[in-house]
C-alpha positions as CSV (number, residue, x, y, z in Angstrom):
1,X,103.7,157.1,126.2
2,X,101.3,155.4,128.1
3,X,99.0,152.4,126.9
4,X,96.1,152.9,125.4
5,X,94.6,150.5,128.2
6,X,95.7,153.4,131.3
7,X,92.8,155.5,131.9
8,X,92.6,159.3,131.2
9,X,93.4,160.1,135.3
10,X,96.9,158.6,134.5
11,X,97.9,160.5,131.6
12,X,99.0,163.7,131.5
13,X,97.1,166.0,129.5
14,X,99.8,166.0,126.3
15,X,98.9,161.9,126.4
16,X,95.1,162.1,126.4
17,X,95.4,164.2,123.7
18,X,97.4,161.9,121.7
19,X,95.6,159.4,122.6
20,X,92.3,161.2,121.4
21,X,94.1,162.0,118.3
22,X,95.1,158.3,117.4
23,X,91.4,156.8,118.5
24,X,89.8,159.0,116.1
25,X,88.5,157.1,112.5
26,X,90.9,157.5,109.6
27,X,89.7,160.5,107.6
28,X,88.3,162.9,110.7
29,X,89.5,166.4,110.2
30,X,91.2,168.0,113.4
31,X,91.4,171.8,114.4
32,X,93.2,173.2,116.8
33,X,90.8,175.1,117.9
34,X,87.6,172.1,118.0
35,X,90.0,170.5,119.8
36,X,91.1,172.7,122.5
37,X,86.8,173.1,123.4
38,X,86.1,170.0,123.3
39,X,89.0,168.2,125.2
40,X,89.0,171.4,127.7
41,X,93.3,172.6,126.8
42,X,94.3,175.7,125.9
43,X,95.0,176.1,121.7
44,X,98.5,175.7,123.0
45,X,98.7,172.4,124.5
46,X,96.3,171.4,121.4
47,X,98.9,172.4,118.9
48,X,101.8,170.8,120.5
49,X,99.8,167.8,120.9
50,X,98.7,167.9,116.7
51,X,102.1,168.7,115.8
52,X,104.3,165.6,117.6
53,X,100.5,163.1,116.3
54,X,102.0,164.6,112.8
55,X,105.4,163.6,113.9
56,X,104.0,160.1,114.6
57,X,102.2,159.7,111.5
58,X,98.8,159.6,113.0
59,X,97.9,162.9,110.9
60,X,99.0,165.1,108.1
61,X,98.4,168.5,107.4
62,X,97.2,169.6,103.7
63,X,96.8,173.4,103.1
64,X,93.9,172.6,101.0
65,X,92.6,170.1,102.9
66,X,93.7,170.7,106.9
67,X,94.3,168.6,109.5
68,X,93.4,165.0,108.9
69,X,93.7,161.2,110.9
70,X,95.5,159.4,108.4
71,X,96.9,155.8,108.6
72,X,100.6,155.7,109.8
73,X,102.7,156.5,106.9
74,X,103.3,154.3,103.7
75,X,107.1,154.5,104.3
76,X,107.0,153.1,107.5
77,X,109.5,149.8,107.4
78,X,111.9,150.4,104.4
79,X,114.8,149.1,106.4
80,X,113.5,145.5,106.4
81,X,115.2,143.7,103.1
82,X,113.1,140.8,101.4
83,X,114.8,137.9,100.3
84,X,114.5,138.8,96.7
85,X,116.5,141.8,97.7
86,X,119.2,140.1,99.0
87,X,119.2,137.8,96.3
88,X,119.6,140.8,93.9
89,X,122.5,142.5,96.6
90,X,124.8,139.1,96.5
91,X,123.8,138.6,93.0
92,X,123.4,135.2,93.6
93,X,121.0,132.4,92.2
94,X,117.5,130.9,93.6
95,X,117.2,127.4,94.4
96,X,113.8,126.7,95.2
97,X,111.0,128.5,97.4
98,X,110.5,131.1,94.9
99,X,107.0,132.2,96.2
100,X,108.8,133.3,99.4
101,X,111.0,135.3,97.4
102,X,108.8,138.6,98.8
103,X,108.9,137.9,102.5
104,X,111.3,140.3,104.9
105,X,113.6,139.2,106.9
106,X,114.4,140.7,109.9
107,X,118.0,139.7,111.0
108,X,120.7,137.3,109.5
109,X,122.8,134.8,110.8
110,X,126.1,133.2,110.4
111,X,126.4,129.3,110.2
112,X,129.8,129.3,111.4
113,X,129.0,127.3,114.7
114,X,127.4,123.7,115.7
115,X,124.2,122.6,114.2
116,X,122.5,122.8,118.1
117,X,124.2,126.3,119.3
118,X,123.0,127.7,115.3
119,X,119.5,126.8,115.8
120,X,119.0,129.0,119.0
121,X,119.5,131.7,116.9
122,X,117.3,131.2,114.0
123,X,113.5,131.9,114.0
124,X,110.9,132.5,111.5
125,X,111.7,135.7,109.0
126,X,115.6,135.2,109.6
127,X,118.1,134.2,107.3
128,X,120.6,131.7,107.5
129,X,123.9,132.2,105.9
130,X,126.2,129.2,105.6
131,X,128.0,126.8,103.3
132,X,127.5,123.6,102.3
133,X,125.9,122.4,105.1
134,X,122.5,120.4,103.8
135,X,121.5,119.2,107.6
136,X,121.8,123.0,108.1
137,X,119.6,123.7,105.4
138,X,116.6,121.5,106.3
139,X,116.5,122.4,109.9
140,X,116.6,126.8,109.3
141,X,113.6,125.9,106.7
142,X,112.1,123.4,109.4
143,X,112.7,127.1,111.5
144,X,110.5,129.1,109.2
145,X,114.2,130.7,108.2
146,X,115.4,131.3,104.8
147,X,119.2,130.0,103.6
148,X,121.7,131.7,101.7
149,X,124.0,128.8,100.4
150,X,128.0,130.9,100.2
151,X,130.8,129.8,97.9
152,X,129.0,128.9,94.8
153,X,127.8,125.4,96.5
154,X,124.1,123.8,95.8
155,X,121.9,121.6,97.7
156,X,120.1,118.6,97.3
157,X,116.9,118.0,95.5
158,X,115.6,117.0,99.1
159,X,116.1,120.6,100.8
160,X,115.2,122.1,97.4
161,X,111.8,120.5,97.1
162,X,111.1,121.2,100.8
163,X,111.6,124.9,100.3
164,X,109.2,124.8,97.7
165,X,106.3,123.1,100.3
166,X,107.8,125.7,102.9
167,X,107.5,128.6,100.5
168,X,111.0,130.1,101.9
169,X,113.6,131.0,99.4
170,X,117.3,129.2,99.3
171,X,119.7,131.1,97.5
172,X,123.2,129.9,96.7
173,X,126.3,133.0,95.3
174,X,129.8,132.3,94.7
175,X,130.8,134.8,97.6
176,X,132.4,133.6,100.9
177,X,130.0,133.9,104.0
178,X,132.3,137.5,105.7
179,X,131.9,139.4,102.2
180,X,128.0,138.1,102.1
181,X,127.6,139.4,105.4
182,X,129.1,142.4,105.3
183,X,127.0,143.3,101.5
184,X,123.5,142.8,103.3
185,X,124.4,144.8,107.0
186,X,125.5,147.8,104.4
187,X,122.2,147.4,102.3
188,X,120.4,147.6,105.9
189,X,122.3,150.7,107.2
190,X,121.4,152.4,103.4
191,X,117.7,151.8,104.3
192,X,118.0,153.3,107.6
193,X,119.4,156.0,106.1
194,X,116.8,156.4,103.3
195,X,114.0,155.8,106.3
196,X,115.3,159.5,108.0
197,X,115.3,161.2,104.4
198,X,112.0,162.9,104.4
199,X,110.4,163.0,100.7
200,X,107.2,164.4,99.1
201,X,105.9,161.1,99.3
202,X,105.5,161.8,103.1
203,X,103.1,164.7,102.5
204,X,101.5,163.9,99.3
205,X,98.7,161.0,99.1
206,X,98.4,160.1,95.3
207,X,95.0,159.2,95.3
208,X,94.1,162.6,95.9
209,X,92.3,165.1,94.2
210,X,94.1,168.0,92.7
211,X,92.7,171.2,91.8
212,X,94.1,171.3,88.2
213,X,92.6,173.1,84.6
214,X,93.2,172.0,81.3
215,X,94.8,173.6,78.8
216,X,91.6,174.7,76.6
217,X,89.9,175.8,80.0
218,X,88.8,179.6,80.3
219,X,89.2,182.3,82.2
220,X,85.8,182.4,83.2
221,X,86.7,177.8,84.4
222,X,89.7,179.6,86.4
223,X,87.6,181.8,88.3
224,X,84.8,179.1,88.8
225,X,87.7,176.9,90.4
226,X,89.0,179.5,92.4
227,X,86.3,180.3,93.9
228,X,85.3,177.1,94.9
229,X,89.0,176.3,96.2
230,X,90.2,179.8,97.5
231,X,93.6,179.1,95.7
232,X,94.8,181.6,93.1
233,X,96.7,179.0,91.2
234,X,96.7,175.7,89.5
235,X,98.8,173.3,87.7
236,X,97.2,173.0,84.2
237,X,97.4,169.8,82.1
238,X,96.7,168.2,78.6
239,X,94.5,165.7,77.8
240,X,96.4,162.8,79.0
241,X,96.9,164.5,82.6
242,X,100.5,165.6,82.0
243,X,101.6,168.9,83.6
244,X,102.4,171.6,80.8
245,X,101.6,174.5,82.8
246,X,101.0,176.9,85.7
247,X,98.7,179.7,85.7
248,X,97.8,182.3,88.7
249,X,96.1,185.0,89.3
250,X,97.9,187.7,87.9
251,X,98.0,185.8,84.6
252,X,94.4,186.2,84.3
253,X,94.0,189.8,85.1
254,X,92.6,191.9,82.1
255,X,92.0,188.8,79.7
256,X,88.1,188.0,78.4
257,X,86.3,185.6,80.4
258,X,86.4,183.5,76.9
259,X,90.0,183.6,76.8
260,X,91.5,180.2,76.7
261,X,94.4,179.5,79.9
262,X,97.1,177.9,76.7
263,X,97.6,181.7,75.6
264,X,98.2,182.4,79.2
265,X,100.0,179.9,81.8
266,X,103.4,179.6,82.1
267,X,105.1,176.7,80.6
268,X,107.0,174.6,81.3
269,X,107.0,174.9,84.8
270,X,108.8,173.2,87.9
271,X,107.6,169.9,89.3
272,X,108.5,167.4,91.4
273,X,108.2,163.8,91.5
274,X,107.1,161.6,94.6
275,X,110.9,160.8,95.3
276,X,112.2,164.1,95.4
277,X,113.6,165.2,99.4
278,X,111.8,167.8,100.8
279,X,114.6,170.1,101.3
280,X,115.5,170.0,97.6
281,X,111.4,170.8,97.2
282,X,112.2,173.5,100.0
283,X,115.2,174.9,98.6
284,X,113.8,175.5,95.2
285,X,110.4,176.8,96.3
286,X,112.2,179.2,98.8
287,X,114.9,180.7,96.5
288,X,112.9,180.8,93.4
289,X,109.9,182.1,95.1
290,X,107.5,179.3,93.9
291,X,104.5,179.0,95.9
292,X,103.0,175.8,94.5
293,X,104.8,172.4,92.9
294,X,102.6,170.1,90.8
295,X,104.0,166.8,91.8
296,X,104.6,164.3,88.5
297,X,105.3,160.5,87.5
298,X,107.5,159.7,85.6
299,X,105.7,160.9,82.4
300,X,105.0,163.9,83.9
301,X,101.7,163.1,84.7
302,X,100.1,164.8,88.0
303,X,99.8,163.0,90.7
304,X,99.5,165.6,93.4
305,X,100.5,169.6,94.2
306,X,102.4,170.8,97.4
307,X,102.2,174.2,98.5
308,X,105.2,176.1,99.8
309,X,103.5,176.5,103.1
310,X,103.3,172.6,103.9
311,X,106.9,171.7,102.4
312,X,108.1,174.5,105.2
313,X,106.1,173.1,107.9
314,X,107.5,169.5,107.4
315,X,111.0,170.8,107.1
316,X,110.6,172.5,110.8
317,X,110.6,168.8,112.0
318,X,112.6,167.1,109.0
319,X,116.3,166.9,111.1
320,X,114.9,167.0,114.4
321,X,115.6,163.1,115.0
322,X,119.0,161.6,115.0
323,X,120.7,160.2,111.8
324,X,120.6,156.3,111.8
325,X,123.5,154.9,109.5
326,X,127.1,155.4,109.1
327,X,126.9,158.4,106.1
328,X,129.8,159.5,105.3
329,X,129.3,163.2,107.1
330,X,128.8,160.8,110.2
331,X,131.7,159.0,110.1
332,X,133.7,162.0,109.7
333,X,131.9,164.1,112.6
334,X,131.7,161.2,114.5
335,X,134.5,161.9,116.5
336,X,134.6,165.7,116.9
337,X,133.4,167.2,120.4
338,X,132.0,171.0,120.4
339,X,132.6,173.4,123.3
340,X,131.9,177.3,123.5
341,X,134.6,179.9,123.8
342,X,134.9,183.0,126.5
343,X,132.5,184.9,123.7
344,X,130.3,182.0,123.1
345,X,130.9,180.8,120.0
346,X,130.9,177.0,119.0
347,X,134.1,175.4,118.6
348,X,134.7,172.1,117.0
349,X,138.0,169.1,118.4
350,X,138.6,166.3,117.1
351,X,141.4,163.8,115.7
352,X,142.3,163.0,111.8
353,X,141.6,159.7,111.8
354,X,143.7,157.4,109.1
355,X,140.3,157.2,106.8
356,X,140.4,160.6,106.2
357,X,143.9,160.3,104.3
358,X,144.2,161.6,100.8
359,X,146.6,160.1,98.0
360,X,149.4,161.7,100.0
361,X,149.4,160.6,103.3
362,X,147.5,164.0,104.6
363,X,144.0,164.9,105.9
364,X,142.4,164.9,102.4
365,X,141.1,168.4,101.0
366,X,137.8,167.2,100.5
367,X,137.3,165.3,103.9
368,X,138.5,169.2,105.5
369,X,136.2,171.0,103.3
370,X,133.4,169.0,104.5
371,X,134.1,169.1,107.9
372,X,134.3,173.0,107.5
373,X,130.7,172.8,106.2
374,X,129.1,170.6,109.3
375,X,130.9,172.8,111.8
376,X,129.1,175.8,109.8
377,X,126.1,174.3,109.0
378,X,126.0,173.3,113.8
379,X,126.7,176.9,113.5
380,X,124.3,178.3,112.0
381,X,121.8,176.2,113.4
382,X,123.0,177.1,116.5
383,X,122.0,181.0,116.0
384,X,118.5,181.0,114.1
385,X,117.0,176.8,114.9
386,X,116.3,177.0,111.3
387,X,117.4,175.2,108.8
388,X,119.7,176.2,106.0
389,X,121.3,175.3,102.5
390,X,124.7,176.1,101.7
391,X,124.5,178.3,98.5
392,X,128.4,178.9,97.9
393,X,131.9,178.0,99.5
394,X,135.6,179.3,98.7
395,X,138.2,177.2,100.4
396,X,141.8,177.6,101.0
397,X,144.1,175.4,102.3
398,X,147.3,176.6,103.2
399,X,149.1,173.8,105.2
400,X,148.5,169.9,105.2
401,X,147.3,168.4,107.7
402,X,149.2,165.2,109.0
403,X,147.4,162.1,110.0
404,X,146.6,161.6,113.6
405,X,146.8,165.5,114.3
406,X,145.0,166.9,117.0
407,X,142.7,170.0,114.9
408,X,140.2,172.7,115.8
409,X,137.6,173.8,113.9
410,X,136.2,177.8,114.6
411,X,133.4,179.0,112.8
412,X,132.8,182.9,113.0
413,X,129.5,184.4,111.5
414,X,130.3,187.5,109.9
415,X,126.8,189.1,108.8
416,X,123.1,187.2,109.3
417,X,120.1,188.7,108.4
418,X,116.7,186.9,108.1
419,X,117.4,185.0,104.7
420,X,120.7,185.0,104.6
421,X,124.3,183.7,106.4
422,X,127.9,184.4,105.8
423,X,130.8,182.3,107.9
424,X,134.2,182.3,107.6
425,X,135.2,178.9,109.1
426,X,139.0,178.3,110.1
427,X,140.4,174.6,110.8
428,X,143.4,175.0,113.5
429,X,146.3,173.0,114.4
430,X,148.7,174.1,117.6
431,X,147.3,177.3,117.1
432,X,148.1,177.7,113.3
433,X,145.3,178.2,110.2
434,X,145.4,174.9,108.3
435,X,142.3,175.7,106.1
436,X,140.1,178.7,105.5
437,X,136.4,178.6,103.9
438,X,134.2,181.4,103.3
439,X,131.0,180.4,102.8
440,X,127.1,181.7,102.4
441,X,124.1,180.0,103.3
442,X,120.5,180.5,102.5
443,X,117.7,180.1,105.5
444,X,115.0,178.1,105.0
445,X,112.1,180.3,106.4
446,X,109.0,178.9,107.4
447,X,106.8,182.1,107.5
């Protein structure tokens, strides 16, 4: 996208609008339809242009609250470690510069050259990792790097003191410098895979206000409140703010204004907690037919509600951008190709590797059911662009599959219909079923 700098008569329309977007103050509410007048678009141009600023995280869309400029969001750098972190990952001791024990770092390197060809690659907010190398030590502090001292050795008081005036951390663990490095790249690839995994955290601020009634509220306080809100239910809650019910609309039909809502909600309902991904949240909502999730701390105090509406909304864009980090569906997919038959159906290649051996020298059973499921789950994406949770799976496996083998994997869909999915998958080798899976999946509808 263009700077902010470039003038409106170089940006396409999609860009001014974005840029609009991300100029307004934090807290302006945003229509589609105020929009579109004022900047002189369509509605259609103004949506697309609302939806990818929600992408960005310049807004975020509350059913109760609408469209709103919001800082970028609170999870927006998880993948950079601090050194405390690290110090926790290598379980390994502190030597001095504990108050820079919070700093991130933003790359590491390995000490395993000369003092003058190491020091062009160390800069402030990177970590050193070496042995027992004290000239090393001074000059990645002198840097504005921290030190990570392998193989159990120290340092002098000298370099300890000095990370102290520096306030940089220098750790020491009894680890050699490969097994270091390769512990801190894997903590950085599980961030980067936490940073894609979408959570209510994303869509639920927890400084704000919820709609809620206590437990010795009234009918008549239930009908004030919806009123006021337009929302036909609400989480309801003790007197120390812990979630004990749900009530609605139809629980109140027929009852005395007087009647108190502890006779009436339903207990014990479902929540959700901050941490909890949003197609788990979406899942539930969907095949339960929930409409509302109060969201919970740990001592099931509310923080927050999210409708089903806005869970649905944020899952339409939830797997649009590509995976970062080597997951273990990755790695395993990572080397398939797909291609489409004579009647247009997907079809999966690829080679079984030697990682996906079992105990017996043979494609393992669960590395080919898994692979069943992905081809499914490309499948069935492939048909509706929705997304979808697998609700059941019977798999046969009727030959072994050798190491090395060269296997096909054919998904056929046998019956769809708006909310539902069923596949049989088959995985192929030289033309003969290996594996079989029937399976059924639930859509994730967003109307």
């Amino acid at each position: 996208m263009a700077s902010a700098e470039s003038t409106e008569g170089e940006l396409t329309k999609h860009e001014q609008l974005l840029l609009y977007i991300r100029e307004l103050p934090v807290g302006t509410r945003i229509s589609v339809r105020q929009m579109a007048k004022e900047r002189e678009v369509s509605e259609g141009t103004a949506y697309r242009a609302l939806k990818e600023a929600e992408q960005l995280g310049y807004v975020n869309t509350k059913e109760r609250i609408g469209t709103v400029r919001v800082d970028k969001k609170r999870r927006n750098r998880p993948e950079q470690l601090t050194f405390a972190e690290v110090l926790e990952i290598v379980q390994g001791n502190l030597l001095g510069g504990e108050e820079g024990l919070e700093k991130t770092l933003h790359k590491f390197v390995i000490g395993a050259m000369e003092l003058d060809e190491m020091m062009g690659y160390i800069d402030a907010g990177s970590l050193l990792i070496v042995g027992n190398r004290e000239n090393a030590h001074r000059v990645a502090l002198e840097h504005g790097a921290g030190v990570l001292v392998t193989g159990g050795f120290g340092t002098s008081e000298d370099v300890k003191a000095f990370a102290d005036e520096k306030q940089l951390p220098i750790l020491t663990c009894r680890h050699d410098t490969f097994t270091v490095a390769s512990m801190i790249n894997r903590a950085m690839f599980d961030r980067l895979i936490k940073r894609k995994i979408m959570v209510i955290a994303d869509l639920v601020e927890p400084t704000a206000k919820t709609g809620a009634l206590r437990q010795s509220a009234t009918v008549a306080d239930f009908l004030k409140l919806s009123a006021e809100t337009g929302f036909m239910r609400f989480p309801v809650t003790d007197e120390w703010n812990r979630v004990v019910g749900m009530i609605t609309s139809k629980d109140v039909v027929g009852s005395p204004s007087s009647q108190t809502l502890d006779k009436l909600m339903t207990r014990r309902p479902m929540t959700v907690t901050m941490g909890t991904p949003l197609a788990s949240a979406a899942h539930r909502m969907v095949s339960e037919g929930i409409e509302l999730l109060p969201v919970v701390d740990r001592q099931r105090k509310l923080v927050g509600v999210v409708s089903r509406a806005e869970v649905l909304r944020s899952m339409q864009f939830a797997g649009k951008h590509p995976q970062l980090g080597e997951t273990f569906d990755a790695l395993m997919w990572g080397g398939f190709s797909e291609r489409r038959d004579e009647d247009n159906r997907l079809i999966f290649a690829g080679l079984a590797t030697p990682q996906m051996a079992g105990p017996l020298g043979t494609v393992s059973e669960g590395v080919l059911t898994a692979l069943m499921q992905q081809a499914a789950a490309k499948t069935a994406d492939d048909l509706r662009k929705r997304e979808h949770v697998l609700q059941n799976m019977t798999t046969y496996f009727l030959r072994t599959v050798p190491i090395d083998a060269s296997i096909t994997i054919v998904p056929s869909i046998i019956e769809a219909s708006r909310r539902h999915l069923m596949m049989e998958v088959q995985v192929l080798q030289d033309g003969d079923v290996m594996a079989r899976a029937m399976l059924t999946a639930q859509t994730i509808d967003a109307l």
